[in-house]
Backbone as numpy.savetxt, mean C-alpha at the origin, in Angstrom:
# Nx Ny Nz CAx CAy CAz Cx Cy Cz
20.50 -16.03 -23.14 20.51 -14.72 -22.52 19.38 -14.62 -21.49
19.95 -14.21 -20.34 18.36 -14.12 -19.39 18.06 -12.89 -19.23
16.60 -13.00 -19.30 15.77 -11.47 -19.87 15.56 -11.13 -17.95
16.39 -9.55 -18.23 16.09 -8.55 -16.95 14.98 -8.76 -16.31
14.22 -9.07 -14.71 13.16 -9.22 -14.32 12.97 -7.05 -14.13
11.15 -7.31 -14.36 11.23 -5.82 -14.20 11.35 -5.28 -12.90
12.11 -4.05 -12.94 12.48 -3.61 -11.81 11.83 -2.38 -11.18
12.23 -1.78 -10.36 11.65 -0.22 -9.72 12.90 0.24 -8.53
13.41 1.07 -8.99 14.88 1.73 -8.23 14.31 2.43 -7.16
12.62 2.99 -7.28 11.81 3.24 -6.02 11.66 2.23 -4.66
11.06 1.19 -5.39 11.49 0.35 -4.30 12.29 -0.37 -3.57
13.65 -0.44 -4.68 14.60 -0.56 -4.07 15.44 0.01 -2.88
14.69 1.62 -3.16 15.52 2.77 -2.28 14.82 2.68 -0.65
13.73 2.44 -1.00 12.41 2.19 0.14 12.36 1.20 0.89
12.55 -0.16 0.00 12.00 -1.30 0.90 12.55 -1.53 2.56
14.00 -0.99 2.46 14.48 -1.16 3.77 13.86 -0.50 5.09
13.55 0.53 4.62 12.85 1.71 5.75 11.85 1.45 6.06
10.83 1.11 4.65 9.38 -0.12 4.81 9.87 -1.14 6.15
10.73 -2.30 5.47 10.46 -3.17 6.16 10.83 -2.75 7.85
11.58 -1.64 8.40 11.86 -1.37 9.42 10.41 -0.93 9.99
9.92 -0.09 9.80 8.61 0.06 9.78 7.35 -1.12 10.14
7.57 -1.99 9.25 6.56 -2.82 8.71 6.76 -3.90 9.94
7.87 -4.46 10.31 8.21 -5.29 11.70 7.17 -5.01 12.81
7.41 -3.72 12.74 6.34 -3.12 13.92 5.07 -3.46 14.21
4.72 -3.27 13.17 2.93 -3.39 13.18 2.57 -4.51 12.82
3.10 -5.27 11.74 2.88 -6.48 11.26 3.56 -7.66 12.24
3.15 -7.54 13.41 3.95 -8.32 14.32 3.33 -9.61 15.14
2.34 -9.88 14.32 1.84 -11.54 14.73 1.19 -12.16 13.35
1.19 -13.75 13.50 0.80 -14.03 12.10 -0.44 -13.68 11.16
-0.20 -14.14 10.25 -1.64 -13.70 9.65 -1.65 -13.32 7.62
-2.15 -12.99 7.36 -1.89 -12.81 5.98 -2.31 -11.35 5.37
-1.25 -11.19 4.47 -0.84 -9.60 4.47 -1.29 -9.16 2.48
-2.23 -8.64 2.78 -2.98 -8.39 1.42 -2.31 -7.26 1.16
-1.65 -7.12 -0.26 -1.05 -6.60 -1.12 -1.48 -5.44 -2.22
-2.02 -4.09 -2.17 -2.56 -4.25 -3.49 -1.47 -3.11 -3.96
-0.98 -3.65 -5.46 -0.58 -3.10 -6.24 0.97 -3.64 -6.08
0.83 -5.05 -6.72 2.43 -5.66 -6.26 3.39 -5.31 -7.30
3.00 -4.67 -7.81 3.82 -4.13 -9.05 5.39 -5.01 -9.56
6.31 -4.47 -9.32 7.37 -5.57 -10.04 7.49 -7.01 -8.64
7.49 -6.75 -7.81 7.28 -8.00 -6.58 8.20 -7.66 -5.89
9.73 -6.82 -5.93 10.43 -6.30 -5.02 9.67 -6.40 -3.43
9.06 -5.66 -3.67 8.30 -5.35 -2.05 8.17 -6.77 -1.33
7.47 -7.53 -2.08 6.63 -8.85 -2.07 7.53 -10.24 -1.34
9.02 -9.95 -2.14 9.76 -10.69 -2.18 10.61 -10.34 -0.68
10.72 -8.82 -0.56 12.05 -8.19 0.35 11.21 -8.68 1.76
9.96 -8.42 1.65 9.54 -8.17 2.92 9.11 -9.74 3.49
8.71 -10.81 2.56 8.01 -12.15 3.07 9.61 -12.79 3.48
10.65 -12.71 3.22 11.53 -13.84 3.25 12.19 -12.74 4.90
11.58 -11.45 4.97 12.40 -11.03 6.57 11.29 -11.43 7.47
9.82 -12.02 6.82 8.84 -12.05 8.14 8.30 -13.37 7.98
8.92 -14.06 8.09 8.23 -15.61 7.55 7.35 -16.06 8.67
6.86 -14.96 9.99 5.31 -15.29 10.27 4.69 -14.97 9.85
4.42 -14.41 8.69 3.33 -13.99 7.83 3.46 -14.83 6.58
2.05 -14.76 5.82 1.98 -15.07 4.35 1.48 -13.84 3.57
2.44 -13.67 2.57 2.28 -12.45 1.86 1.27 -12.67 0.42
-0.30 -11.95 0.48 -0.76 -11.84 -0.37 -0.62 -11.35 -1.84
0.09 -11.69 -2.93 0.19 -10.17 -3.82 -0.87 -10.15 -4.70
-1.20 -9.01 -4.87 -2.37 -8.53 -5.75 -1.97 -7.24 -6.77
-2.82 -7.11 -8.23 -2.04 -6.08 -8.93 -3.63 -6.18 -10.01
-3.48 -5.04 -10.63 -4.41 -5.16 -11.53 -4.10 -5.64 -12.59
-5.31 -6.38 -13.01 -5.45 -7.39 -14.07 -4.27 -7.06 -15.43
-4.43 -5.31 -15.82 -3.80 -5.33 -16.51 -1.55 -5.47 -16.11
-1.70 -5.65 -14.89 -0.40 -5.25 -14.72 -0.01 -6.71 -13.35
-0.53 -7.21 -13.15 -0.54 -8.53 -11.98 1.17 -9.57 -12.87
1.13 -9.46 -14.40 1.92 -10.50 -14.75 3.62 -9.89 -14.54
3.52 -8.60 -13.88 4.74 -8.03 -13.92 5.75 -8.74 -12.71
4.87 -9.08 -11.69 5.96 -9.83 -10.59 6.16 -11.44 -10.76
5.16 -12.16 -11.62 5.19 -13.23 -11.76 6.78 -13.85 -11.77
7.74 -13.16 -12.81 8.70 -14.02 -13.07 10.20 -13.58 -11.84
10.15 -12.64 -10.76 10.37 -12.64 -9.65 9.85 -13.40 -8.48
8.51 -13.33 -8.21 8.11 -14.35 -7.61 8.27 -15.78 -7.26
8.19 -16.14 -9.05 8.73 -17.82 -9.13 10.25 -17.85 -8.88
10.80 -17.04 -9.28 12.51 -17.09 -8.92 12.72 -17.09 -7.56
12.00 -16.23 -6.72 12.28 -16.20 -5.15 11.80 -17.87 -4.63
10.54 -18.18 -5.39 9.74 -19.27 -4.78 10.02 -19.29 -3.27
9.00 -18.05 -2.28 9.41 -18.26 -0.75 7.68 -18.95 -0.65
8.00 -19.72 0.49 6.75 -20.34 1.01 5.78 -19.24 1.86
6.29 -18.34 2.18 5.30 -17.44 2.69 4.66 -16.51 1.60
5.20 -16.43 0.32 4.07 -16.11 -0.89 2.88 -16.60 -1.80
2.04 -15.89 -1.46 0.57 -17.13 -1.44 1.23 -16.77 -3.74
0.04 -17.47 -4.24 -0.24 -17.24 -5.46 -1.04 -15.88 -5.86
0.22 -14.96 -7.10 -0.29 -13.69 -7.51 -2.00 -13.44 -7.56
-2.32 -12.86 -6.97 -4.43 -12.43 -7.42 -4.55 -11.05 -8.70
-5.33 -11.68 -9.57 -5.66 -10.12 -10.15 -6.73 -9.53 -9.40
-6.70 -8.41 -9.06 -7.56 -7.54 -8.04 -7.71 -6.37 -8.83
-8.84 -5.97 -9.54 -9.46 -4.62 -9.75 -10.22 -4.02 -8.47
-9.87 -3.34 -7.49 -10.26 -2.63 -6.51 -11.91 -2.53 -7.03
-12.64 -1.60 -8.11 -14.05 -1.85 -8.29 -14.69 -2.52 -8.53
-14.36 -3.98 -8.67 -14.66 -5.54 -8.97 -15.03 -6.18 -7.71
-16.16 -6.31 -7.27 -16.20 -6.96 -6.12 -17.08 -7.91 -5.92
-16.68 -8.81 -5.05 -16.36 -9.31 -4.26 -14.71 -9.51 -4.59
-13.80 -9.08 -3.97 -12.57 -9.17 -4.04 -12.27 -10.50 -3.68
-11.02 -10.87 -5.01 -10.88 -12.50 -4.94 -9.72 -13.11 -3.68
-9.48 -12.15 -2.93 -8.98 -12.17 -1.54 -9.68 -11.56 -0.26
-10.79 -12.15 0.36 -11.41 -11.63 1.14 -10.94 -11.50 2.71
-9.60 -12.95 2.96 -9.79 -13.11 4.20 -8.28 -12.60 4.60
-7.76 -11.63 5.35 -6.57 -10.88 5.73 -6.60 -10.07 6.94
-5.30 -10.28 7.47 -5.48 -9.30 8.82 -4.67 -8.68 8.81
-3.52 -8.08 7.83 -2.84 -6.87 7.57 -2.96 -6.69 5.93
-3.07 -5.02 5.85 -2.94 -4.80 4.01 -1.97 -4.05 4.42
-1.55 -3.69 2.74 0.01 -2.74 2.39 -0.48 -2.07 1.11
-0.21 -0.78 0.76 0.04 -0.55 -0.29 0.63 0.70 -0.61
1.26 0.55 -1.47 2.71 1.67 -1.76 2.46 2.55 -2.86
2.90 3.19 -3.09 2.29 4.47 -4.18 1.44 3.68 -5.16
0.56 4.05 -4.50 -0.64 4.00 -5.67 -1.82 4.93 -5.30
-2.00 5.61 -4.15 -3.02 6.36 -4.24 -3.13 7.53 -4.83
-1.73 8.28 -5.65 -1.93 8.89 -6.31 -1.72 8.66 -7.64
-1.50 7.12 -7.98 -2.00 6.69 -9.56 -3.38 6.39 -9.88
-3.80 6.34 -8.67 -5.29 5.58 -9.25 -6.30 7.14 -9.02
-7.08 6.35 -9.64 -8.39 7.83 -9.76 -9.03 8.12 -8.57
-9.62 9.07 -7.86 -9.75 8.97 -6.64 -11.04 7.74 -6.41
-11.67 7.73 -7.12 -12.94 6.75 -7.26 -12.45 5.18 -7.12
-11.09 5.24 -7.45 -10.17 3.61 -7.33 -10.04 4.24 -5.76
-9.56 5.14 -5.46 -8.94 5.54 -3.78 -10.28 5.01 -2.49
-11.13 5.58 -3.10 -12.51 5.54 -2.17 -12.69 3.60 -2.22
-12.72 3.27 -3.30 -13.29 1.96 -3.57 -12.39 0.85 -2.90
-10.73 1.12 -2.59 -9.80 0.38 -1.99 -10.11 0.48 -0.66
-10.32 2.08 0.16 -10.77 1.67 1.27 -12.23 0.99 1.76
-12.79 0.45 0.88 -14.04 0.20 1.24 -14.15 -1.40 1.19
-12.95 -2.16 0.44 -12.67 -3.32 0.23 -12.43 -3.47 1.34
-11.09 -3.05 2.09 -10.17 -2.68 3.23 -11.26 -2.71 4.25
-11.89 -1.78 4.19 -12.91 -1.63 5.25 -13.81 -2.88 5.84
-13.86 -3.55 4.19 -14.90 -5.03 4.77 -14.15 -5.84 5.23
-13.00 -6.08 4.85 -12.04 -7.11 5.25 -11.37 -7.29 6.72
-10.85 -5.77 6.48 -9.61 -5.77 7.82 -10.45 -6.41 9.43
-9.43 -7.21 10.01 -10.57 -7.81 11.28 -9.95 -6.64 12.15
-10.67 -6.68 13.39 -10.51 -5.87 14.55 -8.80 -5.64 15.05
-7.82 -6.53 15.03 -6.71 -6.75 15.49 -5.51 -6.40 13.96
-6.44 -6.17 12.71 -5.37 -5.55 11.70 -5.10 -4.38 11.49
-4.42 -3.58 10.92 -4.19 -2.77 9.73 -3.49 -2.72 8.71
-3.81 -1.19 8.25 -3.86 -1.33 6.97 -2.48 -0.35 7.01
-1.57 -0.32 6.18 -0.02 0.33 6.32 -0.41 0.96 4.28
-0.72 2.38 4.65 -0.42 2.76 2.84 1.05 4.06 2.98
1.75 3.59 1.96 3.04 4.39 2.07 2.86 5.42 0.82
3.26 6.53 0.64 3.49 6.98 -0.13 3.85 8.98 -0.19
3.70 9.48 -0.70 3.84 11.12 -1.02 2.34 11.42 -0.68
2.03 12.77 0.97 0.74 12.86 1.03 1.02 14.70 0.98
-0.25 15.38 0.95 -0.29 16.79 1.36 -1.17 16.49 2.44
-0.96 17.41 3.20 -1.42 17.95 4.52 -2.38 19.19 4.80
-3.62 18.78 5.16 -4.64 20.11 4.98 -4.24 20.59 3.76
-4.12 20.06 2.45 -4.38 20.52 1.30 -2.59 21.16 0.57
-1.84 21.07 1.54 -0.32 21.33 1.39 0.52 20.85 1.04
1.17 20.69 0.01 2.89 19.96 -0.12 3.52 20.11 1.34
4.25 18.79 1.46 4.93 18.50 2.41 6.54 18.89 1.87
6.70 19.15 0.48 8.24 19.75 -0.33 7.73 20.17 -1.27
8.56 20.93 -2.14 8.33 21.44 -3.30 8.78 20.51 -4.15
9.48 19.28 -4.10 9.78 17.72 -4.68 8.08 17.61 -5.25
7.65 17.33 -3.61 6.33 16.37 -3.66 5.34 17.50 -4.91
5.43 18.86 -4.46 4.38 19.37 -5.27 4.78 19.25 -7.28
6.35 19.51 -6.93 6.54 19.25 -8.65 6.14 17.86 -9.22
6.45 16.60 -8.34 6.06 15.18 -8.82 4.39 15.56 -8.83
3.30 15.93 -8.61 2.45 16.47 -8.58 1.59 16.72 -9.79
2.52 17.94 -10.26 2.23 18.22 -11.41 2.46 17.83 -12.57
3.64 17.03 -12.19 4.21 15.70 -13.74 2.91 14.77 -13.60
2.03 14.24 -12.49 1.41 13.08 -12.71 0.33 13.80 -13.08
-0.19 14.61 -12.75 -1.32 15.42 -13.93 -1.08 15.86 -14.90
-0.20 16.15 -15.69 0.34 16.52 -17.10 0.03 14.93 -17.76
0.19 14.00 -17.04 -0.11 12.94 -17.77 -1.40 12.27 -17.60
-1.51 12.72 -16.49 -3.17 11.96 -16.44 -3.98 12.70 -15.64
-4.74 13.35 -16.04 -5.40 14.39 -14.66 -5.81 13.96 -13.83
-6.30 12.43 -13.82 -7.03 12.05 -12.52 -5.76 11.26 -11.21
-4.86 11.89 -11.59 -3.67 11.44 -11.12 -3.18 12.67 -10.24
-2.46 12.10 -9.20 -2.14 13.59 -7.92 -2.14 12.58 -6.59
-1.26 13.63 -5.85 -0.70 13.82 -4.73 -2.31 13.87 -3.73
-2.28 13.15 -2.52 -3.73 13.29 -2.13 -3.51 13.95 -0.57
-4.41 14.26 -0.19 -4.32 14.82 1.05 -4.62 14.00 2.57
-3.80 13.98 2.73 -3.94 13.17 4.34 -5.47 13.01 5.11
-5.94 14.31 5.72 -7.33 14.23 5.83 -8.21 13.87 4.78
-8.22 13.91 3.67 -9.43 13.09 2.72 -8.97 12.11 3.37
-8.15 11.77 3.25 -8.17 10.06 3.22 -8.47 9.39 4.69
-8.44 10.06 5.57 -8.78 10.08 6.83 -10.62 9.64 7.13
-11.01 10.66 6.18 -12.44 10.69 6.13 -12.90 9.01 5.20
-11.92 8.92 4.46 -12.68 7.75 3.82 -12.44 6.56 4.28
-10.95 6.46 5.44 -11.28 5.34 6.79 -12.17 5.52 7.10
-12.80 6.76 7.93 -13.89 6.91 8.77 -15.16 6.37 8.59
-14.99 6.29 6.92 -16.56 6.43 6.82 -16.95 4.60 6.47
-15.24 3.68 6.85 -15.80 2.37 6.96 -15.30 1.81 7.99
-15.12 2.59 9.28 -15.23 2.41 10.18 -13.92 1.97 10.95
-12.52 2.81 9.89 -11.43 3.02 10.27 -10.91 4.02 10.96
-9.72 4.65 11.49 -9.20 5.62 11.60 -7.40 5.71 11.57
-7.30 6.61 11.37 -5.69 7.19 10.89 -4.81 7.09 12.41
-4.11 5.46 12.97 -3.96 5.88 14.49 -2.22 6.39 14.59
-1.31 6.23 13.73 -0.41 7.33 13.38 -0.20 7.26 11.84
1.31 8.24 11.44 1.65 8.36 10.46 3.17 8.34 10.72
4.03 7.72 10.03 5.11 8.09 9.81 6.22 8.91 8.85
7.29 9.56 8.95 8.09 10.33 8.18 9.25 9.58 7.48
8.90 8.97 6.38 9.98 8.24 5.54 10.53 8.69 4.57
11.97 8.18 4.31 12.75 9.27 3.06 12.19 9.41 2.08
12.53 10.89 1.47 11.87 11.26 0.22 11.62 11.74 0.48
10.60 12.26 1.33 9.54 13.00 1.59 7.99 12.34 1.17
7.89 10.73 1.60 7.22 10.11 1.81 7.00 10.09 3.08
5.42 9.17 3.47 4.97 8.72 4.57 4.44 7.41 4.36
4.18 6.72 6.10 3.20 5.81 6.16 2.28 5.64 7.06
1.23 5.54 6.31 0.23 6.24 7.05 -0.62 4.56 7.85
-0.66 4.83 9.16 -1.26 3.48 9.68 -2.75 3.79 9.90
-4.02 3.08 9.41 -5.56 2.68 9.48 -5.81 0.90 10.35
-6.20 1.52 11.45 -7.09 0.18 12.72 -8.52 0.72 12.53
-9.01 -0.52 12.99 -10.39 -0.35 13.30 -10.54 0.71 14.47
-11.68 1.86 14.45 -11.57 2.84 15.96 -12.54 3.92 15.43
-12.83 4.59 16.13 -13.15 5.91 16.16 -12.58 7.08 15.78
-13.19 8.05 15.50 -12.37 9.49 14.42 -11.98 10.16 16.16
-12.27 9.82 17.08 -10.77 10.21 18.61 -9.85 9.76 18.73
-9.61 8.29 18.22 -8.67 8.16 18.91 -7.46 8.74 18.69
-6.19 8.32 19.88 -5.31 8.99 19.23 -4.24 8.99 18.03
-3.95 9.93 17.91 -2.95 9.49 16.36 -1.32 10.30 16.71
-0.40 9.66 16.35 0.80 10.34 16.55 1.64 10.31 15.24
2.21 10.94 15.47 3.67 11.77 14.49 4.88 11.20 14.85
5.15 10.42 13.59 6.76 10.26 14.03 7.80 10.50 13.18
């Protein structure tokens, strides 16, 4: 009997719009740091459509063994070997990358994991990368749906340090390693993706 690889019907619904997205920006070689590869869907969908890249995956220690047995099944040559990565563990055991990704997780992790990812990010990313984080944001402190605000309140019923985050925080905590927010995009659900380059808190940023 072969045992189900674990799955996520989230990313299934997503990855396509991602990777339409992701073409864009991720559009010369280089290696694409991962954090939070969770079942490897992402990992898998996106390295075998961009095989100029090598896809980093990273996941926390306690949860890194979940894409393993997808991974080896895909066996694509543009997937480096899984990293366990605790974001407050540092020196991060992937230092050298010129695009990151990461998909809902800034409102699983505690904001103190949020601050500490961009600051990894911050040391790493070279002048010519960014950083692509997708997920459910509020705006000046606002639900973008009443979806986003009810998912909201389910992830604090379970964990309080868990929530929906606000676009400008997170703006400020590029800033303050010497990133900035140069657009955002409008993806189904009532998700976004939010793009971080190296720059100044002027430059410009657009809406799409």
């Amino acid at each position: 009997m072969v045992t189900p690889l674990p799955f996520s019907q989230a990313c299934e619904n997503n990855k396509a719009p991602l990777l339409e997205r992701l073409r864009q920006i991720f559009n010369a070689p280089g290696i694409v740091l991962e954090i939070g590869t969770g079942t490897g869907q992402h990992a898998v969908h996106f390295a075998a459509a961009m095989p100029h890249l090598q896809w980093q995956p990273t996941d926390h220690p306690g949860a890194a063994h979940l894409a393993a047995a997808r991974l080896e099944q895909a066996a694509l040559p543009g997937i480096l070997p899984m990293l366990e990565l605790d974001v407050g563990n540092t020196p991060w055991p992937a230092q050298e990358f010129r695009w990151a990704f990461s998909a809902n997780t800034a409102h699983i992790m505690a904001w103190s994991e949020v601050e500490q990812m961009f600051q990894g990010i911050g040391a790493g990313l070279p002048e010519d990368g960014a950083f692509c984080l997708y997920g459910p944001f509020k705006h000046q402190g606002q639900f973008t749906s009443e979806s986003n605000q009810a998912f909201d309140q389910s992830l604090k019923s379970k964990l309080p340090h868990m929530g929906i985050r606000d676009l400008e925080d997170l703006s400020a905590l590029a800033e303050a390693v010497g990133l900035v927010l140069r657009e955002y995009y409008a993806m189904p659900a009532n998700n976004e993706m939010l793009v971080f380059v190296r720059g100044r808190s002027d430059s410009t940023r657009t809406t799409v």
